[in-house]
N, C-alpha and C positions, 0 to 999 in steps of 0.2 A: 645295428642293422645297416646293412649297404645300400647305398644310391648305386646303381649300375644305368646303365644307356642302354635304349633298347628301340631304335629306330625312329629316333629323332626326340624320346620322350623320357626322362628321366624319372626312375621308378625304386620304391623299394624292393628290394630283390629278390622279395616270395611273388611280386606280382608280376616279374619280367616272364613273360612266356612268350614259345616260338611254336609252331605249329606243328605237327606230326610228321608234314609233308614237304618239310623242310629239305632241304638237300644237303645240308649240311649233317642233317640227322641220319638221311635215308642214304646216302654214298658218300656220305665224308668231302664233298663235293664243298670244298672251303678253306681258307689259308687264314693264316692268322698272324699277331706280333704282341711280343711283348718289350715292354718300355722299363728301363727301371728308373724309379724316383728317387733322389737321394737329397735330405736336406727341405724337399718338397718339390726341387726342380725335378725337370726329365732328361735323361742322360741318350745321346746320340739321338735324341727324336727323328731328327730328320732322315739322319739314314735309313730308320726306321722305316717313315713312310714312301725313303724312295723303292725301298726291299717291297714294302708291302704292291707297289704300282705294278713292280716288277713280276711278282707273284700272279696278279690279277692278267696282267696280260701274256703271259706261260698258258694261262688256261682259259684266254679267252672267255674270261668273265665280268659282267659290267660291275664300274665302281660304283658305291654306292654314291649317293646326292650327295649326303654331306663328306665329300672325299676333303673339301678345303677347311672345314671346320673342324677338322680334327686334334687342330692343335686347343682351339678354344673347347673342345670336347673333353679332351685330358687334363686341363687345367682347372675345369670346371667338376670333374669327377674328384681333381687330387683337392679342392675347395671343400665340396659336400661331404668327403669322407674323413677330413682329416689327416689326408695321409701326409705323412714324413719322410720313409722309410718304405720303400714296397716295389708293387708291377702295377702295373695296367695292360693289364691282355685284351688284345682288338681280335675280331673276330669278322670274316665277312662271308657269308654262302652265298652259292647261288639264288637261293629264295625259295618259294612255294610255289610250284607249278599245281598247287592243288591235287593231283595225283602222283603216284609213285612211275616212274620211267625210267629205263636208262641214258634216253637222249634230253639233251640239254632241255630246257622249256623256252617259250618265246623270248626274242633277246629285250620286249620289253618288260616282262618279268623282274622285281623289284628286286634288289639283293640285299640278306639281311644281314644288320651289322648292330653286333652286339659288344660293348665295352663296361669291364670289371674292373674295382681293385683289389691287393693282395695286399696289405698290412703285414711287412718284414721290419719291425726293429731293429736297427744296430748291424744294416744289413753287409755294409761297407767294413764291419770289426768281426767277419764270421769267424768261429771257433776253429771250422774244416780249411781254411785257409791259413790258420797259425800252425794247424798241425799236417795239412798235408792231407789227401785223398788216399785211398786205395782203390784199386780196380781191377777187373776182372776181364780178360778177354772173351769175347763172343763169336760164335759166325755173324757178319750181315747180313738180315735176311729180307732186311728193306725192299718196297720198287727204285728201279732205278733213276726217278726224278728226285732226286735229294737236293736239288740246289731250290724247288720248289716249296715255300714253307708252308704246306698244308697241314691238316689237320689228321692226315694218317698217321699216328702216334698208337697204335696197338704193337708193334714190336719194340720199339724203343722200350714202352712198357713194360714189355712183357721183360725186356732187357735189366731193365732196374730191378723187376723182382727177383732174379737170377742172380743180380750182385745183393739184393737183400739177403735172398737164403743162403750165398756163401758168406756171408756174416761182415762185407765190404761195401763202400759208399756206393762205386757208379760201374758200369762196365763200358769197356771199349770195343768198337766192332771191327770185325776184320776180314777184307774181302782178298783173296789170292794171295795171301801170308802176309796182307800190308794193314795197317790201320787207318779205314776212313774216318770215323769219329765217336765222341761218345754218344750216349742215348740224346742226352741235350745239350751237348758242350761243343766244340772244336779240340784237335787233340795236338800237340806239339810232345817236344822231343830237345834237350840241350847236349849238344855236343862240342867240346874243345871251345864255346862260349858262341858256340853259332846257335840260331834258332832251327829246328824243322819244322816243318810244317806242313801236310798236302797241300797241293797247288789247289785251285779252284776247277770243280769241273762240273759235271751232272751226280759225281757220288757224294757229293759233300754240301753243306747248307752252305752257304755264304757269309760267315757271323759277320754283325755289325760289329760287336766287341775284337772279332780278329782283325777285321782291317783295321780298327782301332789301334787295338796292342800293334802291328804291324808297321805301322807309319809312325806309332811314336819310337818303336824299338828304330828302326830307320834312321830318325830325328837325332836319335841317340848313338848313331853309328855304330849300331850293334848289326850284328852279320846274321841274313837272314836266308833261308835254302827254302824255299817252295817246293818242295818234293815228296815222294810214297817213301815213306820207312816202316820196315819188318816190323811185325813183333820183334824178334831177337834185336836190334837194333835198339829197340826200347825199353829193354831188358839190359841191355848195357851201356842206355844213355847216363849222362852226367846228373841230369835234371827233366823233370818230365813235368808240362801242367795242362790244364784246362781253359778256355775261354766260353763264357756265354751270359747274358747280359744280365741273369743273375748271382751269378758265382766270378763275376768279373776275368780276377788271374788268380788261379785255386793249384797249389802244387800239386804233383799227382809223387807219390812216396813209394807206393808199390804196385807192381802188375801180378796177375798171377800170384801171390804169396812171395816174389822174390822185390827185397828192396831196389827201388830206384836208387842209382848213387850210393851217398850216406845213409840212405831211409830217412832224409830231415829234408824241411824245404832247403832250395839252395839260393844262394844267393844271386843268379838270373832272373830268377824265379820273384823273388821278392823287391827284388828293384823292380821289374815291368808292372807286380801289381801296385805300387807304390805311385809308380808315374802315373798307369792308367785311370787309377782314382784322382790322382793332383790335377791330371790335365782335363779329362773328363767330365769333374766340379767348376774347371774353369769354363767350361764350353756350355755348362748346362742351362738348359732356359726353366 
């Protein structure tokens, strides 16, 4: 049974309850983060929480009281539960205005913040990273705040089951013939040993794991392009992977039915997720 946080009081996890009139229930009206643990530590926390700051104030919404405890929040979740191996997903809504609205509620209106963990064993040795992803391309049919991490995730969703029923792991989405990113990942591209990658804009999340991988490929004096690339591009990249703070650096083998490259991880590919974990571990608290 899980210990989860439930606005200031740690509970077993049939008794965490939010209200109907939630806004986080009733409009989606709420952003979120997930952390991953590895070893028991937490990997990038901080940039975590500065994403998460960042998120609240996009939508002008109050942080909650315990914005400074967060770290003894997590630390004290990954104590109770056991964890080794996993997430901690943060959660903040607007709160309960007690009725349903579409205008915000008084700005002293409480915001509620709810934190879980995920129990991933062996998360850092996944199987989909020895062998490579496949993927599917989609339209995106997203709003256009993507750099915003809320909790509108019905099409992404709806996105994975699309790659489920064509019988592959993830899909990638695609707006004016370019690929912004996958359902939950960041999406790159290896060419002639350079990296691609979209730049950062309003169509794309912000991962903490890419600027990650980013500054350490940098580090590494690997050659890096911040730019829109086609499907077709991707279709005749050398190397193709994923970023996201679960799936760290995940090759991607195929798009569409047509192999990436060789259709095997490549070797870009497998050195950045190499480093990403070695430096990562080294960084974690």
């Amino acid at each position: 049974m899980r210990t989860v946080y439930l606005n200031g009081d740690y509970l077993p996890e049939e008794e965490a309850k939010v209200s109907v009139f939630d806004r986080g229930f009733l409009m989606a009206d709420a952003v979120y983060e997930v952390v991953s643990v590895l070893g028991g530590k937490l990997i990038d926390f901080d940039a975590h929480v500065a994403r998460l700051q960042r998120s609240l104030a996009a939508l002008d919404m109050r942080a909650p009281d315990a914005m400074g405890d967060l770290l003894a929040i997590h630390r004290e979740l990954v104590a109770r539960n056991d964890l080794i191996d996993g997430l901690i997903y943060l959660q903040v809504t607007r709160g309960n205005p007690g009725d349903r609205d579409f205008h915000y509620p008084a700005p002293d209106t409480a915001p509620t913040l709810v934190l879980f963990t995920q129990s991933k064993p062996g998360m850092a040795a996944s199987p989909l990273a020895r062998r490579g992803a496949r993927v599917i391309a989609v339209p995106d049919l997203r709003w256009g705040l993507r750099d915003i991490k809320t909790v509108q995730l019905l099409y992404p969703s709806m996105a994975k089951m699309m790659a489920e029923a064509a019988g592959v792991d993830d899909a990638w989405m695609v707006q004016d013939g370019h690929i912004t990113e996958g359902t939950s990942n960041n999406a790159y591209i290896v060419r002639d040993g350079c990296i691609i990658t979209r730049a950062l804009s309003h169509d794309i999340l912000h991962g903490i794991t890419r600027a990650a991988v980013l500054r350490f490929a940098a580090e590494a004096r690997m050659q890096v392009d911040q730019r829109s690339f086609t499907l077709e591009e991707a279709l005749q990249a050398d190397e193709a992977f994923l970023t996201s703070a679960s799936a760290f650096v995940t090759p991607v083998i195929e798009i569409d039915g047509a192999p990436v490259g060789t259709g095997r991880p490549g070797p870009v590919v497998l050195r950045l997720r190499e480093v990403y974990l070695e430096e990562s571990l080294k960084r974690a608290i």
